[in-house]
MARBA-3410 file (N, C-alpha, C, O; in Angstrom, 1 decimal):
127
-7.8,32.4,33.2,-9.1,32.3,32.8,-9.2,31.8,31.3,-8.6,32.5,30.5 ~ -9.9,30.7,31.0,-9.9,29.8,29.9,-11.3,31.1,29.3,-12.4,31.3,29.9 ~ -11.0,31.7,28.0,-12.1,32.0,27.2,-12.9,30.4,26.2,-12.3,29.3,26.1 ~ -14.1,30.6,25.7,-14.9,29.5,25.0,-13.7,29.4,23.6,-13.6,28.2,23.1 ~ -12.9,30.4,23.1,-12.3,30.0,21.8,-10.9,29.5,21.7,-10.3,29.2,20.6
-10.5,29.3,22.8,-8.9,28.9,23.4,-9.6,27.4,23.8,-9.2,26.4,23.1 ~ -10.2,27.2,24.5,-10.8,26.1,24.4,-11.3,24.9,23.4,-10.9,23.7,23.5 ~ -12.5,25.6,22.3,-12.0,25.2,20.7,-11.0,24.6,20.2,-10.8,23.4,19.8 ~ -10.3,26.2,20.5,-8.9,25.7,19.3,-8.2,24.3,20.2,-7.4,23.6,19.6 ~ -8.5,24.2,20.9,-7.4,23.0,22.1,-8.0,21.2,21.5,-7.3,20.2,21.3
-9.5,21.4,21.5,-10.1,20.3,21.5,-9.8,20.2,19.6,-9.3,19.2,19.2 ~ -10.1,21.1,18.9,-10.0,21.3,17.5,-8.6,20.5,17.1,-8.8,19.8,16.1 ~ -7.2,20.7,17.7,-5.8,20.4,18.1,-6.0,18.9,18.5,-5.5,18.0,17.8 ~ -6.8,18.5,19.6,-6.6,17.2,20.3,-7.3,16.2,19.2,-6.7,15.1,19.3 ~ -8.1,16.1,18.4,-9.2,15.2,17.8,-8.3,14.7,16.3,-7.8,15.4,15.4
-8.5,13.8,16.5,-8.2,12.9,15.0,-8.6,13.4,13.4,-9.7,13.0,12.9 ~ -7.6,14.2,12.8,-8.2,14.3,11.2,-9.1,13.0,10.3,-8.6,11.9,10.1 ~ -10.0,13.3,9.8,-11.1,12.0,9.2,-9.8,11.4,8.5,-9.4,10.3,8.9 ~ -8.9,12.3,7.4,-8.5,11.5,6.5,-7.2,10.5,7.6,-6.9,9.3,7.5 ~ -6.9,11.1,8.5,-6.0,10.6,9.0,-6.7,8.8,10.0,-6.0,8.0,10.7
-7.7,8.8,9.9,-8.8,8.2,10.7,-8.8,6.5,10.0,-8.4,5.4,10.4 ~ -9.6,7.4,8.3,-9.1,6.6,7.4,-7.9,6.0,7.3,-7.8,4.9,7.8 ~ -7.3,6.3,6.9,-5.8,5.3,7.0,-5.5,4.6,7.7,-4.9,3.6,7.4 ~ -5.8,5.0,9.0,-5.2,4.4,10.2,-6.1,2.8,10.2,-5.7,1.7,10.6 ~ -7.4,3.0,9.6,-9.2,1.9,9.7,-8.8,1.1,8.6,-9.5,0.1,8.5
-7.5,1.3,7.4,-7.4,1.3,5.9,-6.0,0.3,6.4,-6.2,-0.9,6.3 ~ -4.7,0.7,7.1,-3.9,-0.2,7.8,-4.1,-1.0,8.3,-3.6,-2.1,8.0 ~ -5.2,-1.0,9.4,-5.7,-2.4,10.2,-6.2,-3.5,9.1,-5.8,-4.7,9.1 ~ -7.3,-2.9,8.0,-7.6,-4.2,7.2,-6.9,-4.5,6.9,-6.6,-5.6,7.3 ~ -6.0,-3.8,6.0,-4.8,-4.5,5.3,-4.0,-5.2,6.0,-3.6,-6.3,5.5
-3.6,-5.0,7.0,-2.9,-5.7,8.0,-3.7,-7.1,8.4,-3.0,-8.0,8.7 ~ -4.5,-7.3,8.3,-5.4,-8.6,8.3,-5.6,-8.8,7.4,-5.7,-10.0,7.6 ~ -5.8,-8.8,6.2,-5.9,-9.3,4.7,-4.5,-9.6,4.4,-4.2,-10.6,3.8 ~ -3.6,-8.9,4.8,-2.2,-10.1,4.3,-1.5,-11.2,5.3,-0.6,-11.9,4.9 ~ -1.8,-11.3,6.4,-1.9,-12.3,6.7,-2.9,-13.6,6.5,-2.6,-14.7,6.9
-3.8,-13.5,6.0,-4.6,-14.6,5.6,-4.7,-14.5,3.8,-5.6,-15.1,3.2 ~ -3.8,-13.8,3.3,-3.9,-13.5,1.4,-3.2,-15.0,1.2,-2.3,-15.2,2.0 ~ -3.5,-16.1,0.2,-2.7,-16.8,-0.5,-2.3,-16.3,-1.5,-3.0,-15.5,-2.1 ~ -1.0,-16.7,-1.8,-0.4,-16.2,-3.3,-1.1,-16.6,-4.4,-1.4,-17.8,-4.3 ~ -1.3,-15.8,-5.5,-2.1,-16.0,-7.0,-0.5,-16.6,-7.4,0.7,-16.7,-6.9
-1.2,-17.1,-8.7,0.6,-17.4,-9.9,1.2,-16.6,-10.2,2.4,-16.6,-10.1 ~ 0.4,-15.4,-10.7,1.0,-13.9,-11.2,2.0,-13.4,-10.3,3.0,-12.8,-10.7 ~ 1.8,-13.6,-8.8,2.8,-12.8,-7.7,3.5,-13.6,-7.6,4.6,-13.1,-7.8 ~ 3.6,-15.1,-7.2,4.5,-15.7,-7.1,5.7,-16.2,-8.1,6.8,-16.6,-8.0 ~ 4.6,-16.0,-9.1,5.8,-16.2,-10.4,6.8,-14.6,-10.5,7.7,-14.5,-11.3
6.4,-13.7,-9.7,7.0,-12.1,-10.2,8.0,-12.6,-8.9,9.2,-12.6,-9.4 ~ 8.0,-12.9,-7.9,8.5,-13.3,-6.8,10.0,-14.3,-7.2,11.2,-14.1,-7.1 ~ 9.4,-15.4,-7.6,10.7,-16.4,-8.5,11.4,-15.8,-9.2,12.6,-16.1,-9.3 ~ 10.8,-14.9,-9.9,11.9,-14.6,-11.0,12.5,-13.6,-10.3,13.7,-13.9,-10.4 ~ 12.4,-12.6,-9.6,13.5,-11.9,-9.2,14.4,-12.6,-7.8,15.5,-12.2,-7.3
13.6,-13.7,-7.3,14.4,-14.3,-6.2,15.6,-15.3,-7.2,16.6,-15.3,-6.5 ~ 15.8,-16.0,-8.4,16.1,-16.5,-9.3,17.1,-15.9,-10.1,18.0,-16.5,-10.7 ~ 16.8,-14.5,-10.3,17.5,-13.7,-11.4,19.2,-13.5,-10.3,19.2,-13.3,-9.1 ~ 20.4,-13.6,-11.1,21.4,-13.4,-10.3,21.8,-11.8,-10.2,22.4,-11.3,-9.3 ~ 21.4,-11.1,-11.5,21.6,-9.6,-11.3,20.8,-9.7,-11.9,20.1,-10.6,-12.2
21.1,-7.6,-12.1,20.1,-7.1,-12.7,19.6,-7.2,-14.0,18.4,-7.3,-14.3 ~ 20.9,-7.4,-15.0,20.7,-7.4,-16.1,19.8,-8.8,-16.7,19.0,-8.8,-17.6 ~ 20.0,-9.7,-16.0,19.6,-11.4,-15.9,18.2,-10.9,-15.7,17.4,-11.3,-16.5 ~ 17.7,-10.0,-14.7,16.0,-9.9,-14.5,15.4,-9.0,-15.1,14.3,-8.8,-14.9 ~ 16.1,-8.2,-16.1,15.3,-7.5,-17.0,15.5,-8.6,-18.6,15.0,-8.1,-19.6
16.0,-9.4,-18.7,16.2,-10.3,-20.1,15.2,-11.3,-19.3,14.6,-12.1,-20.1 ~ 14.7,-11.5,-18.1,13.5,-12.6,-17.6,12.2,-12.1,-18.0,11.3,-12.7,-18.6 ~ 12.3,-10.6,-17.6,10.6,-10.1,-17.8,10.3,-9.1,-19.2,9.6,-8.2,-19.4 ~ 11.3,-9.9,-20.0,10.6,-9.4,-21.3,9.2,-10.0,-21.6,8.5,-9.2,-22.1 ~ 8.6,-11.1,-21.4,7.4,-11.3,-21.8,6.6,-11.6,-20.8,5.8,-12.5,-21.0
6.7,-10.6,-19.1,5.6,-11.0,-18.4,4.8,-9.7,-18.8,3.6,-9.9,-18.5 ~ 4.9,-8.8,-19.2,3.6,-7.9,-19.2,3.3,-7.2,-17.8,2.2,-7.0,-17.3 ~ 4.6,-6.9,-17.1,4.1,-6.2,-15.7,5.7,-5.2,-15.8,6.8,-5.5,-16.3 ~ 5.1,-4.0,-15.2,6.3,-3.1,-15.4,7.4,-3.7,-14.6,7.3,-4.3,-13.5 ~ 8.8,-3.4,-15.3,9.8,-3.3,-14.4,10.2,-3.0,-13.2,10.7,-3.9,-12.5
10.0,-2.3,-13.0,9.8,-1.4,-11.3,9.6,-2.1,-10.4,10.2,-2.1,-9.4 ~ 8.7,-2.7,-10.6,7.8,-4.0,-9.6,9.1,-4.7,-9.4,9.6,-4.7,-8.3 ~ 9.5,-5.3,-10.3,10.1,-6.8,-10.4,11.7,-6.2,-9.8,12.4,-6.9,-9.0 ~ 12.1,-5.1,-10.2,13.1,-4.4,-9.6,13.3,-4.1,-7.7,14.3,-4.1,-7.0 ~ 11.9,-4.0,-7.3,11.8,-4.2,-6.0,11.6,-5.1,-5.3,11.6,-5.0,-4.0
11.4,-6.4,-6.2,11.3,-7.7,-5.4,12.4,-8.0,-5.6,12.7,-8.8,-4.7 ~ 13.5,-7.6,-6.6,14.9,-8.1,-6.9,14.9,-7.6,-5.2,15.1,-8.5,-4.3 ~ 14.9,-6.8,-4.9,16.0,-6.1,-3.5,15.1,-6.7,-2.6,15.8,-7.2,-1.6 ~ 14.0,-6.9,-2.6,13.7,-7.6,-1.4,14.6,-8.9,-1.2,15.5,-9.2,-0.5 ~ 13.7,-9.7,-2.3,14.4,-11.5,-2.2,16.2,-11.5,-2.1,16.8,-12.4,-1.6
16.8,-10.3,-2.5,18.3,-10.7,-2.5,18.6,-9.8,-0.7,19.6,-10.1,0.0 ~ 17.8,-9.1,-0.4,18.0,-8.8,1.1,17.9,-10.2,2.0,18.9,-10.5,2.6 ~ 16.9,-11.0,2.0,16.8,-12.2,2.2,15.9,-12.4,3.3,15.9,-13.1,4.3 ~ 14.6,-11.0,2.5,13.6,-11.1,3.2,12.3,-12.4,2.9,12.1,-12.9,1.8 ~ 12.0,-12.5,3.6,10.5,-13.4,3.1,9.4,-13.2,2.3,8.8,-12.1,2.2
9.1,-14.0,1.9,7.4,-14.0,0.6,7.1,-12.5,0.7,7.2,-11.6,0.0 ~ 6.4,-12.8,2.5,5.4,-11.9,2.9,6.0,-10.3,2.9,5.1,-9.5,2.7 ~ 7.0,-9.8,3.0,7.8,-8.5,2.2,7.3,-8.1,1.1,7.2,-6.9,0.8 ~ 6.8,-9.4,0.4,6.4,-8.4,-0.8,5.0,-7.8,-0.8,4.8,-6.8,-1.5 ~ 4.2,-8.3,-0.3,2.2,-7.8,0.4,2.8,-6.7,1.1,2.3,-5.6,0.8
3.9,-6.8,2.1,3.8,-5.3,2.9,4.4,-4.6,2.0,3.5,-4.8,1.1 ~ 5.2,-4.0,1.4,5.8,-3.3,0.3,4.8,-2.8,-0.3,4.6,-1.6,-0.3 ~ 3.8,-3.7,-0.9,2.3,-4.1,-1.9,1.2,-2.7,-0.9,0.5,-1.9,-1.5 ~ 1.5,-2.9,0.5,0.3,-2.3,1.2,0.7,-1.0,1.5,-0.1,0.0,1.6 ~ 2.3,-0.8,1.6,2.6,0.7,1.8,2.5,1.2,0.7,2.2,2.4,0.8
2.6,0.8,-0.5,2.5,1.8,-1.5,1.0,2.2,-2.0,0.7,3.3,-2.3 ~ 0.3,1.2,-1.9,-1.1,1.4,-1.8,-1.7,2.5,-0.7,-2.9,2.8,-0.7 ~ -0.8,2.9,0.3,-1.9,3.1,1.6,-1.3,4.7,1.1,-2.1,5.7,1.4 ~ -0.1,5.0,0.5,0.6,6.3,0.1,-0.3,6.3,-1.2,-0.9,7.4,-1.1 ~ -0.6,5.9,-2.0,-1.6,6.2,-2.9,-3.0,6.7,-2.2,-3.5,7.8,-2.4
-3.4,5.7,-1.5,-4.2,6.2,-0.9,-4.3,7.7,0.0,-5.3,8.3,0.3 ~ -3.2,7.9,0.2,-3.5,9.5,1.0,-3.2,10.4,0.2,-3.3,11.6,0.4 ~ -2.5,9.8,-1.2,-3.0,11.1,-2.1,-4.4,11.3,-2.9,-4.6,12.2,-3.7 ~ -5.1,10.4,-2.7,-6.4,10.5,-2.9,-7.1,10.8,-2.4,-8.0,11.5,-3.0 ~ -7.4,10.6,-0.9,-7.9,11.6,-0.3,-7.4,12.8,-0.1,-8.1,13.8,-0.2
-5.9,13.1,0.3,-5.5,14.4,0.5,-6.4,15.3,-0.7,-7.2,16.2,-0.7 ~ -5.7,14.5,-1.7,-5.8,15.9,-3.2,-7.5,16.0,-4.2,-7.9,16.9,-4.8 ~ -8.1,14.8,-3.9,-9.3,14.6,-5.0,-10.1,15.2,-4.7,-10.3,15.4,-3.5 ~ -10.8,15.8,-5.7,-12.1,16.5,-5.7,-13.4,15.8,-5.5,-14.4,16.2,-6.0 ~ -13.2,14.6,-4.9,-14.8,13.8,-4.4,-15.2,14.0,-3.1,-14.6,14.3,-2.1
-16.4,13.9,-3.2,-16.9,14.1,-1.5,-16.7,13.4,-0.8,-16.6,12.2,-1.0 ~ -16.7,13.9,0.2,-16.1,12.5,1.8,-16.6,11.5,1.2,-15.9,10.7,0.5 ~ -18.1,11.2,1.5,-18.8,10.0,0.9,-18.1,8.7,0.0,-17.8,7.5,0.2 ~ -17.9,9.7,-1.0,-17.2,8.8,-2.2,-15.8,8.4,-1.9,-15.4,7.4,-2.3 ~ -15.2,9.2,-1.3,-13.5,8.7,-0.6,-13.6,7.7,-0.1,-13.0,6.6,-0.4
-14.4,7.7,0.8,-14.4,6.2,1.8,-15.2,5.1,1.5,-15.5,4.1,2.2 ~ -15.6,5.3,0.1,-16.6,4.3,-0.3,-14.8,3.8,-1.3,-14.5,2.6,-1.3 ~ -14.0,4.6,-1.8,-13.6,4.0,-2.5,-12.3,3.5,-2.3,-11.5,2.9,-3.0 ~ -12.1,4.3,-0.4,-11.1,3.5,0.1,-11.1,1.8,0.6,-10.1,1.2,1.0 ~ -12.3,1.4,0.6,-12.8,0.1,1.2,-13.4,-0.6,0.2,-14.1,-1.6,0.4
-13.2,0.0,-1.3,-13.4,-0.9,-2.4,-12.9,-1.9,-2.6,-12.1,-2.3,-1.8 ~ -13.2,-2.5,-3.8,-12.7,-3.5,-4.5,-11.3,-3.5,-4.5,-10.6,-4.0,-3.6 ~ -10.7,-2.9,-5.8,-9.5,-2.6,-6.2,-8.8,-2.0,-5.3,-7.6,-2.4,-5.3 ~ -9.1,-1.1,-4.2,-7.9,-0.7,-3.1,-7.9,-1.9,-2.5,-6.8,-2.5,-2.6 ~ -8.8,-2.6,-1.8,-8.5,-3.2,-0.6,-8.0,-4.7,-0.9,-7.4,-5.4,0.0
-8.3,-5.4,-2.3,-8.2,-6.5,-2.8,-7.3,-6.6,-3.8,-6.4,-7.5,-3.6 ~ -7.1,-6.1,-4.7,-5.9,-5.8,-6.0,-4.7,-5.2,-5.4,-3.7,-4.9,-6.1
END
């Protein structure tokens, strides 16, 4: 015999977390916005130069005067010398964003409202 609160808890268990909802609604765009993104100069020039740089030392004496952190340019070294494609670097681009993203909603003090207005912003969904 099923009581009304074992029941609950079951359906409470079966149903999709919002934040988890989000992400999942936050993946699919992204997942269609980089297949149709053309490259700006800024990415593609950060792209050359670590596809170009023969080591490491060679690609930190390249990006002394681009004005974008190291780090970045450190992980396109490993992509382009893996001998992955362009498009590696938008996915790379979209998991780190979608992990930023769930610590924003996991951890911020905004109301639902405001999370999902500013998961489908500007700057998350486009920058």
């Amino acid at each position: 015999m099923n009581d009304t609160g074992s029941l609950f808890r079951q359906l409470k268990d079966q149903v999709i977390h919002p934040r988890t909802l989000l992400i999942i609604i936050f993946i699919l765009i992204s997942s269609i916005l980089i297949l149709h993104h053309e490259p700006y100069e800024d990415e593609a020039q950060a792209w050359m130069i670590a596809r170009s740089s023969p080591d490491i030392p060679a690609l930190v004496g390249f990006i002394g005067n681009e004005g974008t952190p190291a780090l970045w340019h450190l992980i396109l070294f490993g992509l382009s010398h893996s001998g992955l494609p362009y498009l590696s670097m938008a996915v790379v681009h979209s998991l780190i964003i979608t992990g930023a993203l769930f610590l924003f909603l996991r951890y911020s003090p905004f109301s639902s409202l405001h999370k999902v207005f500013f998961s489908f912003g500007y700057f998350i969904l486009y920058e």
